[in-house]
Biopython code that builds the backbone (N, CA, C, O; Angstrom):
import numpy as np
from Bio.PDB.StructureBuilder import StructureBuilder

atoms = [
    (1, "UNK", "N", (-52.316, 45.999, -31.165)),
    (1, "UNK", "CA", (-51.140, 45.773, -30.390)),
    (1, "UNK", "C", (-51.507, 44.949, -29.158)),
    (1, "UNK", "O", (-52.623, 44.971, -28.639)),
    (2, "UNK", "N", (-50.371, 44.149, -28.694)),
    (2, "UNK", "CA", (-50.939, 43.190, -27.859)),
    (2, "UNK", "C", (-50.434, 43.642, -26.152)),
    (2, "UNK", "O", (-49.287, 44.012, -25.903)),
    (3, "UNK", "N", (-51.203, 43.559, -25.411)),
    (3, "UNK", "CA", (-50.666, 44.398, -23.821)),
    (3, "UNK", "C", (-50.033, 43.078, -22.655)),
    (3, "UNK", "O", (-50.484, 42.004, -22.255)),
    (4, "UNK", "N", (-49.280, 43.548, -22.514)),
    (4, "UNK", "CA", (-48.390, 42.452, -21.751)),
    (4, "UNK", "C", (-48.428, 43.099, -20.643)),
    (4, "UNK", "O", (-48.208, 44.294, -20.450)),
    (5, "UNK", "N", (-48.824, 41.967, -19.631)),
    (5, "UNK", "CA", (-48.964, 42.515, -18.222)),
    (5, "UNK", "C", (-47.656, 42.471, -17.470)),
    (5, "UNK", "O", (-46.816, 41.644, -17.824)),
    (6, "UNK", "N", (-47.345, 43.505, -16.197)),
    (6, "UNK", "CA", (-46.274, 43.742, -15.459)),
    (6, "UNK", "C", (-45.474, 42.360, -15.486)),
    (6, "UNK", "O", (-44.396, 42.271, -16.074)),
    (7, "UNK", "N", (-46.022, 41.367, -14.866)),
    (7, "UNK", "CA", (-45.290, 39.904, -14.081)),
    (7, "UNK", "C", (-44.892, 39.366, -15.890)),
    (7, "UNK", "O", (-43.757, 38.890, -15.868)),
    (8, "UNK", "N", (-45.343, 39.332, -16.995)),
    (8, "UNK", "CA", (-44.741, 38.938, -17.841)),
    (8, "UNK", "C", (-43.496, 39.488, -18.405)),
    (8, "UNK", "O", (-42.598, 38.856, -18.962)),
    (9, "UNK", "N", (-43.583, 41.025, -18.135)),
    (9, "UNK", "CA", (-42.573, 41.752, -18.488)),
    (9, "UNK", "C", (-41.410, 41.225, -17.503)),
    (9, "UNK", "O", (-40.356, 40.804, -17.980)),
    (10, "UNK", "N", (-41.601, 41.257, -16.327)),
    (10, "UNK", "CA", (-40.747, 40.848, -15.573)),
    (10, "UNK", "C", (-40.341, 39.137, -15.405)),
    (10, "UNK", "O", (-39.512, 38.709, -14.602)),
    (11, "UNK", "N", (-40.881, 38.574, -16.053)),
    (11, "UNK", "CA", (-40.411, 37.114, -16.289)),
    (11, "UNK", "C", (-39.534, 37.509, -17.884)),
    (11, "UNK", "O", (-38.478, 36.905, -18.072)),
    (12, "UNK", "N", (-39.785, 38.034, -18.451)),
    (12, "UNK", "CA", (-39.034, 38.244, -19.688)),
    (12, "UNK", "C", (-37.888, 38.607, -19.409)),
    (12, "UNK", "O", (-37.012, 37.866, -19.854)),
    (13, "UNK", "N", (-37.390, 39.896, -18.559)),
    (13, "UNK", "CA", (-35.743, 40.363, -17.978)),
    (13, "UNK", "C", (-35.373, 39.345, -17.025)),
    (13, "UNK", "O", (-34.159, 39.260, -16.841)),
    (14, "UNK", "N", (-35.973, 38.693, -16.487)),
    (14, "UNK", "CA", (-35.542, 37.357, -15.978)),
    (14, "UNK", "C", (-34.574, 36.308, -16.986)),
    (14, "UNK", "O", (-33.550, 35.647, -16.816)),
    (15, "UNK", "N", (-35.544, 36.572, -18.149)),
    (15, "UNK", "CA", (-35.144, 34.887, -18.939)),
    (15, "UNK", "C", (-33.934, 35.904, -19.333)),
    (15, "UNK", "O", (-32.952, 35.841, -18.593)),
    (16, "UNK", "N", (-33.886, 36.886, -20.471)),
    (16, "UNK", "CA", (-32.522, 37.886, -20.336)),
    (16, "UNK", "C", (-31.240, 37.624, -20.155)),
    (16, "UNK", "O", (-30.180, 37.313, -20.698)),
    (17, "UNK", "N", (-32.172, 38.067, -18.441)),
    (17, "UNK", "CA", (-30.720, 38.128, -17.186)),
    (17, "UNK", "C", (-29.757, 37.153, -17.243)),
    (17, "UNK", "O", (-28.538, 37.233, -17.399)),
    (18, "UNK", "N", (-30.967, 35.622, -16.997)),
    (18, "UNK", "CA", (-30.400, 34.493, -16.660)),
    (18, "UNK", "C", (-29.579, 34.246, -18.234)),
    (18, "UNK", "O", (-28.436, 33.964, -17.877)),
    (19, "UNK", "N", (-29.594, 34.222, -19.330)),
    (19, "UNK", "CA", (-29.153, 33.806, -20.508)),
    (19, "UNK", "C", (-27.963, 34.569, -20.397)),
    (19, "UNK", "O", (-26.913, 33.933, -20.298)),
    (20, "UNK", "N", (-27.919, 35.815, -20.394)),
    (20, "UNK", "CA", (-26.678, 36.690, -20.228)),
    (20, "UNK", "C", (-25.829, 36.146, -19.007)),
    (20, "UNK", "O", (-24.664, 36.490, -19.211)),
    (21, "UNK", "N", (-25.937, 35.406, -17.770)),
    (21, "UNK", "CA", (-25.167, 35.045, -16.974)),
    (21, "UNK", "C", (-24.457, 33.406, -17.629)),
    (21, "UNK", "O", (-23.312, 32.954, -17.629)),
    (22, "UNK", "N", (-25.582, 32.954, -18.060)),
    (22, "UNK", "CA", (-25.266, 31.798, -18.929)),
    (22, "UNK", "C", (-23.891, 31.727, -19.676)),
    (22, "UNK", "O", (-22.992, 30.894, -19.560)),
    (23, "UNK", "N", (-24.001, 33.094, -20.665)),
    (23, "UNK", "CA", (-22.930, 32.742, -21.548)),
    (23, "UNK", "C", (-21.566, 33.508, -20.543)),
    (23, "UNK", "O", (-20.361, 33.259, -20.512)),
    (24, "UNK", "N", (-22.120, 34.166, -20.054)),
    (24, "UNK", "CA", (-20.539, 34.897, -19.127)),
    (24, "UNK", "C", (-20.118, 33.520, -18.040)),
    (24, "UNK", "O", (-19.037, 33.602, -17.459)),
    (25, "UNK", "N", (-21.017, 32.255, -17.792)),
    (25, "UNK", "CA", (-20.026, 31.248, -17.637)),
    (25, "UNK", "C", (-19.751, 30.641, -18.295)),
    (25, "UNK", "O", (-18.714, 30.094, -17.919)),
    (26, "UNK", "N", (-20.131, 30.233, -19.432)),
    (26, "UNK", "CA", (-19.561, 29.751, -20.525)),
    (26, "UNK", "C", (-17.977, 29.939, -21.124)),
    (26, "UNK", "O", (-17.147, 29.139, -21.554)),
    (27, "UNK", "N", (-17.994, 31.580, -20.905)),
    (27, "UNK", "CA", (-17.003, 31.894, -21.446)),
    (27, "UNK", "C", (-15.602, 32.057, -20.239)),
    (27, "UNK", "O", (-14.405, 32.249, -20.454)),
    (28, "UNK", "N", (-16.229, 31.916, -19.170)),
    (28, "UNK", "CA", (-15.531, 31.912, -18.289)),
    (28, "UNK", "C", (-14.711, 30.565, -18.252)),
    (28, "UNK", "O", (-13.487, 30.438, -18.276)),
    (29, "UNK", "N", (-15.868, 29.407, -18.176)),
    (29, "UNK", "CA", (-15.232, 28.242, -18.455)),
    (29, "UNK", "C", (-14.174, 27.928, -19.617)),
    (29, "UNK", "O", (-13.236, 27.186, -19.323)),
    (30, "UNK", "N", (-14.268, 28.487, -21.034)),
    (30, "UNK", "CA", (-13.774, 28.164, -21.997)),
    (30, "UNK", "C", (-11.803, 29.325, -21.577)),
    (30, "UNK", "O", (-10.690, 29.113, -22.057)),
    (31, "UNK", "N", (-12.131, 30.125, -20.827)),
    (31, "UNK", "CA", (-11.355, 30.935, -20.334)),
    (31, "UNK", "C", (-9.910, 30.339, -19.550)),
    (31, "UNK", "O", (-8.700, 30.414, -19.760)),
    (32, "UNK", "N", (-10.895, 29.649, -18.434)),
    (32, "UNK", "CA", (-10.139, 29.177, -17.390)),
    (32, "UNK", "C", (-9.567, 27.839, -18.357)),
    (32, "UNK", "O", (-8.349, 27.695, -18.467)),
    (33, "UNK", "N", (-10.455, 26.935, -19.005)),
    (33, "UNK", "CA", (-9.405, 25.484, -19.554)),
    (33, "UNK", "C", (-8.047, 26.196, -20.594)),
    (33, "UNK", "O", (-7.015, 25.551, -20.779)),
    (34, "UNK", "N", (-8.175, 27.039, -20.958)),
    (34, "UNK", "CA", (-6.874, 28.059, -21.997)),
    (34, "UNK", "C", (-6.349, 28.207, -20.909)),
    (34, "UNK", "O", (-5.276, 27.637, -20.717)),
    (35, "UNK", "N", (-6.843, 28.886, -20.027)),
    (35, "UNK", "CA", (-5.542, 29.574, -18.641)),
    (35, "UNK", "C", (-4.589, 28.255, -18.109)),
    (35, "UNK", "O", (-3.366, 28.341, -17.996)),
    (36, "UNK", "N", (-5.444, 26.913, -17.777)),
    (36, "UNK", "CA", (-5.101, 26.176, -17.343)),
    (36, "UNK", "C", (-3.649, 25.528, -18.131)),
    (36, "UNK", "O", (-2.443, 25.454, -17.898)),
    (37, "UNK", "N", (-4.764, 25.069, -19.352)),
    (37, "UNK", "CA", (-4.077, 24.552, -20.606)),
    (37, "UNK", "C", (-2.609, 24.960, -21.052)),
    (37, "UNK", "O", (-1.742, 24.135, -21.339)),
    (38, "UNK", "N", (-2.391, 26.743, -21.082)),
    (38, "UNK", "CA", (-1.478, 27.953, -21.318)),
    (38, "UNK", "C", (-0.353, 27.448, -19.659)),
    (38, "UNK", "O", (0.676, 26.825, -19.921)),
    (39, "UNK", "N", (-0.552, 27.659, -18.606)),
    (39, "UNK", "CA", (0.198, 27.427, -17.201)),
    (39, "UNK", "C", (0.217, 25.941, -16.735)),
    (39, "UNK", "O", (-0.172, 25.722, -15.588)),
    (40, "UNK", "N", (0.587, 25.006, -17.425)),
    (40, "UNK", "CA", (0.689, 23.586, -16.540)),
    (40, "UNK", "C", (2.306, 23.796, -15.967)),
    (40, "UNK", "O", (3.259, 24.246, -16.603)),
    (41, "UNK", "N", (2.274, 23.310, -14.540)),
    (41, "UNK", "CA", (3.261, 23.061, -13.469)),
    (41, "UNK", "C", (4.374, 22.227, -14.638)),
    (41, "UNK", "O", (4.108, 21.307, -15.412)),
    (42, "UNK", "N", (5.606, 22.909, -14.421)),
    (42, "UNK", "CA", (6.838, 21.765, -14.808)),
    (42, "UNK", "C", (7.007, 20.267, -13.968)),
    (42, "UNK", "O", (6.917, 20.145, -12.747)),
    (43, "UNK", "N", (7.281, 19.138, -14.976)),
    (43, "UNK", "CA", (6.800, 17.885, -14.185)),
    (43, "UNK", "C", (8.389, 17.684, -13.929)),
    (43, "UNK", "O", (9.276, 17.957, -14.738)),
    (44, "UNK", "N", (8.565, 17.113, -12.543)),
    (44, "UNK", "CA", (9.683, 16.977, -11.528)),
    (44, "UNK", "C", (10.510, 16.126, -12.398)),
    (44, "UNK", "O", (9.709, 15.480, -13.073)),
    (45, "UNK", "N", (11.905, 15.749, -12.773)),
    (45, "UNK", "CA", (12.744, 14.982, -13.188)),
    (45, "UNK", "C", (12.350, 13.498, -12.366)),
    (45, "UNK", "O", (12.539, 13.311, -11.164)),
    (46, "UNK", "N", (11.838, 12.638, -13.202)),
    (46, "UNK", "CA", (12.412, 10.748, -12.562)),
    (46, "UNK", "C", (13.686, 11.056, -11.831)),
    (46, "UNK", "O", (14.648, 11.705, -12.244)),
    (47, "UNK", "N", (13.490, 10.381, -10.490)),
    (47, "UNK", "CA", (14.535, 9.706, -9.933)),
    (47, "UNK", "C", (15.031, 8.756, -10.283)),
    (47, "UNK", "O", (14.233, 8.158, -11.006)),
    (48, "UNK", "N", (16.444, 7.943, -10.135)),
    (48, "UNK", "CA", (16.810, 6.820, -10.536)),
    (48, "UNK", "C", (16.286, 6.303, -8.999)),
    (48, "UNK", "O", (16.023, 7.156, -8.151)),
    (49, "UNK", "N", (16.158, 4.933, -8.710)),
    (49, "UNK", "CA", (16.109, 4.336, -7.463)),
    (49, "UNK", "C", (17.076, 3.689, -6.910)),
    (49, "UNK", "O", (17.743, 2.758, -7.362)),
    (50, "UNK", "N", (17.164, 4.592, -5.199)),
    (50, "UNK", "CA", (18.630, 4.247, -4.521)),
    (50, "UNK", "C", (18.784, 3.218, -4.638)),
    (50, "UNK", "O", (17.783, 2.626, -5.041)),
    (51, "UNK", "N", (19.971, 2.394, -4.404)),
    (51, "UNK", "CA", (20.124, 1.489, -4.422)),
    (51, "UNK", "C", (20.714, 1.031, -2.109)),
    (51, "UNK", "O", (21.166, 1.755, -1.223)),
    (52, "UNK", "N", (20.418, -0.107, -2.145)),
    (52, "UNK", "CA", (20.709, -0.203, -0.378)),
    (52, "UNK", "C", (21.192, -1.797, -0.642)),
    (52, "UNK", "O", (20.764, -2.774, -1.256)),
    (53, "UNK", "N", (22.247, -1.482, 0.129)),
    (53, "UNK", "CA", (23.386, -3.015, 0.602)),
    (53, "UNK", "C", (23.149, -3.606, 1.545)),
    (53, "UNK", "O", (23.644, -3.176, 2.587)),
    (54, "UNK", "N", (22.420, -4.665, 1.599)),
    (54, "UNK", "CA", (21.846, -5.573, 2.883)),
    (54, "UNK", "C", (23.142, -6.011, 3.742)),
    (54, "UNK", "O", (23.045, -6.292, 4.937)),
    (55, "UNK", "N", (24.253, -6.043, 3.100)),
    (55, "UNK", "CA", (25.858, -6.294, 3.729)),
    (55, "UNK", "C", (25.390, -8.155, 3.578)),
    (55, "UNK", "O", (25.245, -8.831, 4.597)),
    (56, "UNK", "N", (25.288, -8.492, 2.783)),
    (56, "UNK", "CA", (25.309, -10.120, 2.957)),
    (56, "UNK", "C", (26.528, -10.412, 2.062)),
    (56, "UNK", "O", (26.972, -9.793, 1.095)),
    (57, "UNK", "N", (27.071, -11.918, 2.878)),
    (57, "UNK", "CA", (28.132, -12.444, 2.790)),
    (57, "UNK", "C", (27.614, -13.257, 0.936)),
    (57, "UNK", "O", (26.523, -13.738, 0.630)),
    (58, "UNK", "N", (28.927, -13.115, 0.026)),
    (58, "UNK", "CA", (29.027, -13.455, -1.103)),
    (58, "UNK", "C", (28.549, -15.133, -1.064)),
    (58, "UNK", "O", (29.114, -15.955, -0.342)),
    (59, "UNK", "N", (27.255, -15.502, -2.103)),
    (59, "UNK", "CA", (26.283, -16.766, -2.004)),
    (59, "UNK", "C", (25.565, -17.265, -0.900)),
    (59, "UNK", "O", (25.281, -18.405, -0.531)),
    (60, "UNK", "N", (25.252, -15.689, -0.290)),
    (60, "UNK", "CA", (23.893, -15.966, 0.423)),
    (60, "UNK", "C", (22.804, -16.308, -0.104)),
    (60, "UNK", "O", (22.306, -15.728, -1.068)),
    (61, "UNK", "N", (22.335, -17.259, 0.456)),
    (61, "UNK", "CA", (20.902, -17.598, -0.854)),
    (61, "UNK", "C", (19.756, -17.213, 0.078)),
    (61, "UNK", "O", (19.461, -17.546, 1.226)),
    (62, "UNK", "N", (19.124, -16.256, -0.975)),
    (62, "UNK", "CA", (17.637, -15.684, -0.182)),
    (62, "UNK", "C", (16.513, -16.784, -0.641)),
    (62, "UNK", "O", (16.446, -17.212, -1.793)),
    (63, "UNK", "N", (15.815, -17.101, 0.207)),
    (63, "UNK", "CA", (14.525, -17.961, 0.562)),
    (63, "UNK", "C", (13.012, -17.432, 0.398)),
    (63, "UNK", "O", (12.005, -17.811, -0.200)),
    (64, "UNK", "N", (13.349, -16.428, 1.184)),
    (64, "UNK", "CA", (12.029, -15.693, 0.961)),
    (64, "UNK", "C", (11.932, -14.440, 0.643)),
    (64, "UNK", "O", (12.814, -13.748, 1.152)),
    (65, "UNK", "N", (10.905, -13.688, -0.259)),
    (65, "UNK", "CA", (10.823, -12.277, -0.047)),
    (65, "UNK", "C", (9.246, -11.903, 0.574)),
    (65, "UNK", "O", (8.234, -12.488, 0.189)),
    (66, "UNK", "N", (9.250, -11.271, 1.174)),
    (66, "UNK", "CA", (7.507, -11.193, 1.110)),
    (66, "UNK", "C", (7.392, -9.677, 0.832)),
    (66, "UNK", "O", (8.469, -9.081, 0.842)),
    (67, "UNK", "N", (6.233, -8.908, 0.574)),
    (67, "UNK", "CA", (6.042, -7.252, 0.624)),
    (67, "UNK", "C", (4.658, -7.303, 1.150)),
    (67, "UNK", "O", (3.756, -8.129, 1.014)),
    (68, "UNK", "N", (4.757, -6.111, 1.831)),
    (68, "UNK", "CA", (3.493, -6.124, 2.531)),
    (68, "UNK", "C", (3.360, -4.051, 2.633)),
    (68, "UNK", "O", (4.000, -3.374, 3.437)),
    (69, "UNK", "N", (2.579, -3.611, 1.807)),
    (69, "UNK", "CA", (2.639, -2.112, 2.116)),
    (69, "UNK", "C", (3.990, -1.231, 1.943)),
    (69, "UNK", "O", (4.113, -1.018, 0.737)),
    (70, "UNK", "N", (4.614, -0.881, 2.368)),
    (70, "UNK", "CA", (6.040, -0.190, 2.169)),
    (70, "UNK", "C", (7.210, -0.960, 3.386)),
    (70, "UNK", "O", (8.159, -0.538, 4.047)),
    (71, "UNK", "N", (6.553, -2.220, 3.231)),
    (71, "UNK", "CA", (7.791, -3.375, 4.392)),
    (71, "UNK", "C", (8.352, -4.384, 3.420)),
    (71, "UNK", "O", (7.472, -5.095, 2.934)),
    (72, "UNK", "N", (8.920, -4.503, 3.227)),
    (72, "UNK", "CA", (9.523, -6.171, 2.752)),
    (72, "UNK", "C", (10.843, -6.495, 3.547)),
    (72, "UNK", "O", (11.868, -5.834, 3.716)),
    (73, "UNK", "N", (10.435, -7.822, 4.003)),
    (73, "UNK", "CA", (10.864, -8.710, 4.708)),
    (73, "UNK", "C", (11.672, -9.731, 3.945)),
    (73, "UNK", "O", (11.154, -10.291, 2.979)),
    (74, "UNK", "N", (12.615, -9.944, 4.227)),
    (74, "UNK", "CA", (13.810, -11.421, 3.547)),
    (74, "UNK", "C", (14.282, -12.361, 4.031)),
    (74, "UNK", "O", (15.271, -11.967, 4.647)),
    (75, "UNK", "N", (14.184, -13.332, 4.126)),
    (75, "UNK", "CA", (14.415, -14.675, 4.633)),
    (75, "UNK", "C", (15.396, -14.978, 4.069)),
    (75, "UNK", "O", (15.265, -15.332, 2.897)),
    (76, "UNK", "N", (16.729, -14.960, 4.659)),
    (76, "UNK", "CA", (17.461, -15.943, 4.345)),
    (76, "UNK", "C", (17.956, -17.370, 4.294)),
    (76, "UNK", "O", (18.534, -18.065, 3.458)),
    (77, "UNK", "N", (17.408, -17.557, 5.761)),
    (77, "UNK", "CA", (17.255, -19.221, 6.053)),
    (77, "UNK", "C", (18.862, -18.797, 7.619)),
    (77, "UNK", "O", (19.210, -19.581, 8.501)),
    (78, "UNK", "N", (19.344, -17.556, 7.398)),
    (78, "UNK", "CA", (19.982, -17.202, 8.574)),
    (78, "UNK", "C", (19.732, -16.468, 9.133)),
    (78, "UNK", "O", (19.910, -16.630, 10.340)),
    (79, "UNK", "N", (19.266, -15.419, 8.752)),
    (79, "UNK", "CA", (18.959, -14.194, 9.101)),
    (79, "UNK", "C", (17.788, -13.566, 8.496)),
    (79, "UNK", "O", (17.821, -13.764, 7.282)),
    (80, "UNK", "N", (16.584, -12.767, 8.915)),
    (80, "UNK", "CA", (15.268, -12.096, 8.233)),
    (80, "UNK", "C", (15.811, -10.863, 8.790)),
    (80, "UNK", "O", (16.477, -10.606, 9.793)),
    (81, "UNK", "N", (15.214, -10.023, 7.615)),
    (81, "UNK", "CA", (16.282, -9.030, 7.387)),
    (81, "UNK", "C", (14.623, -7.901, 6.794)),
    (81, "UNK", "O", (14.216, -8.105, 5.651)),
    (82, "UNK", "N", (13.821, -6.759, 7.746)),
    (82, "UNK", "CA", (13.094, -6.252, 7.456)),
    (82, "UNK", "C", (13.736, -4.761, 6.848)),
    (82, "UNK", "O", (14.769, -4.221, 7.245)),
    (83, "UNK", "N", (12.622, -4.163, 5.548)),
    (83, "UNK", "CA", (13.507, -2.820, 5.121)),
    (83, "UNK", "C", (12.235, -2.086, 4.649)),
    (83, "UNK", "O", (11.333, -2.592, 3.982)),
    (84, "UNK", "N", (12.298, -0.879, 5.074)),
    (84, "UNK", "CA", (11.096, 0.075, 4.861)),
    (84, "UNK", "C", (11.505, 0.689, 3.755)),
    (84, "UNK", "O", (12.609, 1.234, 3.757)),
    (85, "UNK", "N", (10.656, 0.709, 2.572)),
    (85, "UNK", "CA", (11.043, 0.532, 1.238)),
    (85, "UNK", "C", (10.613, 2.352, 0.979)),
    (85, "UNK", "O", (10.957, 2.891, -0.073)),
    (86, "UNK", "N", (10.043, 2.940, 1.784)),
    (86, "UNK", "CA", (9.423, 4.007, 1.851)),
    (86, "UNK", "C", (11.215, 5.198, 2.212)),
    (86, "UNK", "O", (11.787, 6.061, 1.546)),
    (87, "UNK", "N", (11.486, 4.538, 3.629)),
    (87, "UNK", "CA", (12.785, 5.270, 3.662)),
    (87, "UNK", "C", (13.704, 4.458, 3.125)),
    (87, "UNK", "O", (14.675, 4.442, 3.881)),
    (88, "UNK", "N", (13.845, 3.897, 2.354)),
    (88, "UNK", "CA", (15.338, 2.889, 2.074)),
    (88, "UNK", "C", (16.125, 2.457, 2.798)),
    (88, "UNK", "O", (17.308, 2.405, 2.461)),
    (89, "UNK", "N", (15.659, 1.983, 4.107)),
    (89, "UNK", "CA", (15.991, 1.551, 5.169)),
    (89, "UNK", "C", (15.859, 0.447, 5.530)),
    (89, "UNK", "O", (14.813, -0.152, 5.279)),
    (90, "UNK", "N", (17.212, -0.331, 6.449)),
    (90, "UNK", "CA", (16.547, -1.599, 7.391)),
    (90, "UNK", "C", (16.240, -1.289, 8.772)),
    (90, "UNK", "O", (16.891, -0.762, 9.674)),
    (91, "UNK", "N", (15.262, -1.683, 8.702)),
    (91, "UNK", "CA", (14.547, -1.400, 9.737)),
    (91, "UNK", "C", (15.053, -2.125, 11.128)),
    (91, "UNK", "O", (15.315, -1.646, 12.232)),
    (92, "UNK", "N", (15.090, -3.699, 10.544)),
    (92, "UNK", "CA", (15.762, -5.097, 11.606)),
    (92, "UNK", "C", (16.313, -5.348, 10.867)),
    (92, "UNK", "O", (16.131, -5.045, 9.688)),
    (93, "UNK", "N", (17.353, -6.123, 11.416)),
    (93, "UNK", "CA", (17.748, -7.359, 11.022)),
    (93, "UNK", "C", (17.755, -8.590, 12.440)),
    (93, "UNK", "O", (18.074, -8.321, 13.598)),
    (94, "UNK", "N", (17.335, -9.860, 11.946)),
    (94, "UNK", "CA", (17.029, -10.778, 13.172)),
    (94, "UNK", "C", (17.824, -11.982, 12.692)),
    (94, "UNK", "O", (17.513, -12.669, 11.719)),
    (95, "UNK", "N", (18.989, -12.186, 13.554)),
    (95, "UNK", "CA", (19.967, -13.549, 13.342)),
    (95, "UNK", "C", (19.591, -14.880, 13.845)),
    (95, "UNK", "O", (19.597, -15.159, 15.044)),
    (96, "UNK", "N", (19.222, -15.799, 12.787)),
    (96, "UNK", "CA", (18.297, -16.982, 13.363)),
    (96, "UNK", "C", (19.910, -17.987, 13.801)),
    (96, "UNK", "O", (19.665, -18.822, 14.671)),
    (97, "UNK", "N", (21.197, -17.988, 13.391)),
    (97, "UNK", "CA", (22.292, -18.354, 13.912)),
    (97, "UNK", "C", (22.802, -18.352, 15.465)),
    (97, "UNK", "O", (23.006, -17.316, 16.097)),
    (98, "UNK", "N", (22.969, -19.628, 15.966)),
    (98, "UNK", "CA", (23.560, -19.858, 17.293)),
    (98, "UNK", "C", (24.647, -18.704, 17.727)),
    (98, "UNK", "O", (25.219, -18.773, 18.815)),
]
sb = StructureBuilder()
sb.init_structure("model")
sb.init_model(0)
sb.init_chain("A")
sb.init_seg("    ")
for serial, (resi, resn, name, xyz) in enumerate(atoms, 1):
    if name == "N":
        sb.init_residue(resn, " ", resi, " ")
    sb.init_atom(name, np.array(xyz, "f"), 0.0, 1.0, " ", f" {name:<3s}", serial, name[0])
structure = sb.get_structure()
């Protein structure tokens, strides 16, 4: 018979231990993606997108648009007309007219 000294015995309930913690995350993991998988959040209804009336006079002809971040700016060639696209808002309006 073969004699195994203390520190081997005790590296052996080591390897054990650690294998037995192994699979209890394993299974933990395989646990939690079902839990997850089983409870996903209800996804919010699409909005339609407001719609906003710059109030311009019928065959205004727009010139420019530019966007820059949640700003876009409009050139009419009379009036630039800024709208924060974030609140659906105008922000300015600037009358280049005498």
């Amino acid at each position: 018979m073969v004699e195994v000294s203390p520190s081997a015995k005790r590296m052996l309930r080591v390897v054990y231990i650690m294998g037995v913690i192994l699979v209890l995350l394993f299974l933990t993991l395989i646990g939690t993606i079902i839990w997850k998988a089983a409870h996903r959040p209800d996804v919010p209804p699409v909005l339609s997108p407001a719609s906003l009336s710059l109030g311009l006079p019928q065959g205004t002809d727009l010139r420019e648009a530019q966007l820059s971040g949640d700003t876009l700016v409009i050139n009419t060639g009379q009036d630039v007309i800024v709208i924060d696209l974030r609140k659906n808002a105008v922000v300015s309006r600037i009358s280049a007219s005498p």
